[in-house]
N, C-alpha and C positions, 0 to 999 in steps of 0.2 A: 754933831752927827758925822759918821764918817760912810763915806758912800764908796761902793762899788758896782761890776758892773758882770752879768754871766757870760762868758764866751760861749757858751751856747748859741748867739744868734748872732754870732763874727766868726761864720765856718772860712771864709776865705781870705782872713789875718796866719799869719803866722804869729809864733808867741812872743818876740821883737816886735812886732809890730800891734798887738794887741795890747802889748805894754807901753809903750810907746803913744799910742793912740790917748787911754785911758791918763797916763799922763799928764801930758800935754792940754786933755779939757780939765785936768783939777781934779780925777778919780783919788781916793786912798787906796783903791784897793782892787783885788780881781776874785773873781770867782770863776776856777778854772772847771771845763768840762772834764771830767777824764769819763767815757763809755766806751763798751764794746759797739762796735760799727758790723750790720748785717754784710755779709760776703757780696751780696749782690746788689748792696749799695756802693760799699767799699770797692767793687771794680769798675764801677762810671767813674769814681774819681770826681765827681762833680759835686762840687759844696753846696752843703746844705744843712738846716741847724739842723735837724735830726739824723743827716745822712752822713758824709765823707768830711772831715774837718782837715782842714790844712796843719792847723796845730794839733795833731792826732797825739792822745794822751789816752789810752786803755788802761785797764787797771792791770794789764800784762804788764805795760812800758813804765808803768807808773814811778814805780821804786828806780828804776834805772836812769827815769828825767828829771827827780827831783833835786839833783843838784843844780842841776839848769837851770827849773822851776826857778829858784831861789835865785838864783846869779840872775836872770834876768829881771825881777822885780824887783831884787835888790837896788840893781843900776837904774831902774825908772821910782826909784821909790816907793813903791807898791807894797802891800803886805796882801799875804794870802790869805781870801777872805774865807775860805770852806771849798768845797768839792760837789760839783753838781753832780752828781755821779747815780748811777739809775738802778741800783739796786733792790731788789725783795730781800725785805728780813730774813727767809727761808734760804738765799742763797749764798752759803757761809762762806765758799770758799770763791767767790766772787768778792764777798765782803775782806773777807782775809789780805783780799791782794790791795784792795784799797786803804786799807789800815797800815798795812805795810807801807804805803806810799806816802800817805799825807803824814804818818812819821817823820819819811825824809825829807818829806817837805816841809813839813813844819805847819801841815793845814788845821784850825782847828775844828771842822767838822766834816763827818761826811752824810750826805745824804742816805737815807735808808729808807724806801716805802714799806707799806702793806704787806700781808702776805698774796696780796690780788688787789685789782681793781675790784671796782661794785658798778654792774649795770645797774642801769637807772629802771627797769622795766620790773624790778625787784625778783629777779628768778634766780639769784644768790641771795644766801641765807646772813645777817649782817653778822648773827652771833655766831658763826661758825667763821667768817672770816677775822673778825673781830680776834676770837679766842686763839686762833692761829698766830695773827699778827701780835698779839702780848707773850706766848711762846716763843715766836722768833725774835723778837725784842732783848726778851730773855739770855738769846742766848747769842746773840750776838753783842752783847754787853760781856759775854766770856772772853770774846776776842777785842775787842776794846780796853776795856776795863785796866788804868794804872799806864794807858798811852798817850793820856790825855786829849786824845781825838773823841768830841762829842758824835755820838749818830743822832741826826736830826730828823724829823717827820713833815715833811711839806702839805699844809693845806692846799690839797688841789681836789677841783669835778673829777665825776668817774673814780671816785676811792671812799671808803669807809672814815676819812677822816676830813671832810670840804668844809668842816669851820670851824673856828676854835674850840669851841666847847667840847666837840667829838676827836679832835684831833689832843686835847688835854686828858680826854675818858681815858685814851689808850698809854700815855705817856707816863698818866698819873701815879701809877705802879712804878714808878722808878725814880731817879738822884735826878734832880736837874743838873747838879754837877755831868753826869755824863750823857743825859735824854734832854733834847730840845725841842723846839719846833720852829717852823717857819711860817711866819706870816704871810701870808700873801692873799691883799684883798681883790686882785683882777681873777683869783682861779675861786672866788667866794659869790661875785656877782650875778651868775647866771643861778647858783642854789641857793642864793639866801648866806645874810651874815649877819652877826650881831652889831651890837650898838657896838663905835669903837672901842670908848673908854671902858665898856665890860667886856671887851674880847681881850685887851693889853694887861688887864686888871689878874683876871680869869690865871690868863696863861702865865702870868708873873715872872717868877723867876725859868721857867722853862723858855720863855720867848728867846732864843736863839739867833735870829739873824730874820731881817723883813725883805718880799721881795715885791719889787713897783713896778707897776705897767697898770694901761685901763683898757679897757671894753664899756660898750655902751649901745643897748637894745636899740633894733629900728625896727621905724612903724612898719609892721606887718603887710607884706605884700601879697599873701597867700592862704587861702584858706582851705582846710580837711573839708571831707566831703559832708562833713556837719554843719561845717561855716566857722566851723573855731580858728580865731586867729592865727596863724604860724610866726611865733616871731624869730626875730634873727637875731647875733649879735656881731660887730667888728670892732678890730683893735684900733684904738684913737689915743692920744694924746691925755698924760696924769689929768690935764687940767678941764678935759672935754667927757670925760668916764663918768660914770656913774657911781661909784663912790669918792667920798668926800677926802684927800689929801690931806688938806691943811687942819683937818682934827687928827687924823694919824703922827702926825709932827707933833701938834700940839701932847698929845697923850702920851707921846714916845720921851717927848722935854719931861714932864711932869715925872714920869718914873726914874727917871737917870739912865734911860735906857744907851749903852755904849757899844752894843756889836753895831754889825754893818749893815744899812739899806741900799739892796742891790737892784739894780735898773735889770728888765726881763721884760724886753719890747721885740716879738715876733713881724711889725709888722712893716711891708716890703718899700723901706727907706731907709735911705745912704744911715749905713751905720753912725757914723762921725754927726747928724742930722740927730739923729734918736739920743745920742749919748749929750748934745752939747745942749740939747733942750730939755733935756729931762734935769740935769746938775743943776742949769740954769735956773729952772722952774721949784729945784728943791731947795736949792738955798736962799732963793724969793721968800718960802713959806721958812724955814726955818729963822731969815731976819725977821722976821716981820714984826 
């Protein structure tokens, strides 16, 4: 298996030192952010995964740092795992600039959501987002296409595609050569997920890159004025979640699965603590 790690949730690394870091615990690999930062985040200047990143990578800068990119991963060993990058299908010339960049860099994939999220409360329509999102799939495979950069689909809540099966409905229209998806079972546990070995099965050759972290319900401390339970969830440790790890391993052996399982641990401990437990913890189950 070769593992890496999101810079997403290392907004106050710089990219020496995010390389560096990953490194030094045994990473292969990185999975770099590159997003637009709101104006009124970007002027606190104050790190934060969603907000101002030290290693600020847009998809402006992008084409312009990818020699960088490269020279410093090179020097720590590293290979570039894909591009977290926050993209709607629908918006092409956002897309465009990220295309242009994980060229120079050499990334093999980048991120591309939905044409929309999906509230849960059902007052969007799935098949009108749905029909939208296989449109701009479409035609951001015009600007792709022959770059060798894949766009990927991440299983995440809050979207029209939060488990394998739905996130392969939309995909399925196309090359796996150039459409993938992402696995990720910590953003499947709050909506429900299938059995592993028929979610790894299912998505086959589309399975593009997996990402790790858990969550795990606590018992309810709060009741609606009905008395129905409210439950919660918080981020904990692969080995304390609620879904099962070590059959993910197992399933991922069995197909000859070879991209990258990437650590995506939001919660508020020492970085170098998240990353040196998590590797620890995966290559436990991968000997085993």
């Amino acid at each position: 298996m070769k593992y890496s790690a999101t810079t997403v949730f290392l907004p106050r690394l710089s990219l020496v030192q995010q390389a560096a870091l990953l490194s030094r615990l045994g990473y292969d690999g990185m999975e770099l952010r590159v997003r637009r930062i709101p104006a009124e985040l970007r002027a606190k200047a104050e790190p934060s995964a969603w907000g101002y990143h030290v290693n600020d990578v847009t998809p402006e800068t992008f084409a312009a740092k990818a020699a960088e990119i490269r020279q410093v991963l090179a020097d720590h060993g590293l290979a570039l795992a894909g591009i977290a990058s926050a993209a709607a299908c629908t918006e092409l010339d956002h897309i465009k600039l990220l295309v242009e960049g994980a060229v120079a860099a050499g990334a093999p994939f980048i991120r591309v959501g939905a044409a929309s999220g999906y509230k849960g409360d059902g007052s969007q329509d799935y098949w009108q987002v749905y029909g939208e999102t296989v449109a701009g799939y479409a035609r951001t495979l015009e600007l792709t296409r022959g770059t060798g950069v894949k766009i990927v689909l991440e299983i995440h809540g809050g979207t029209i595609h939060c488990s394998a099966a739905l996130a392969h409905r939309i995909v399925s229209h196309f090359n796996p050569a150039e459409v993938g998806v992402i696995y990720d079972p910590q953003n499947m546990v709050k909506d429900g997920f299938e059995t592993t070995a028929l979610a790894v099965q299912l998505l086959g050759p589309y399975l593009a890159h997996c990402h790790v972290g858990a969550h795990r319900p606590l018992p309810p401390s709060q009741r609606d004025a009905k008395g129905t339970a409210q439950w919660t969830w918080e981020a904990c440790p692969m080995a304390d979640g609620l879904y099962h790890f070590p059959t993910l391993i197992n399933q991922l052996r069995k197909t000859g699965y070879r991209h990258f399982i990437s650590i995506e641990d939001f919660r508020q401990v020492a970085p170098e603590e998240i990353l040196q437990d998590a590797i620890t913890y995966l290559l436990s189950l991968e000997h085993a």
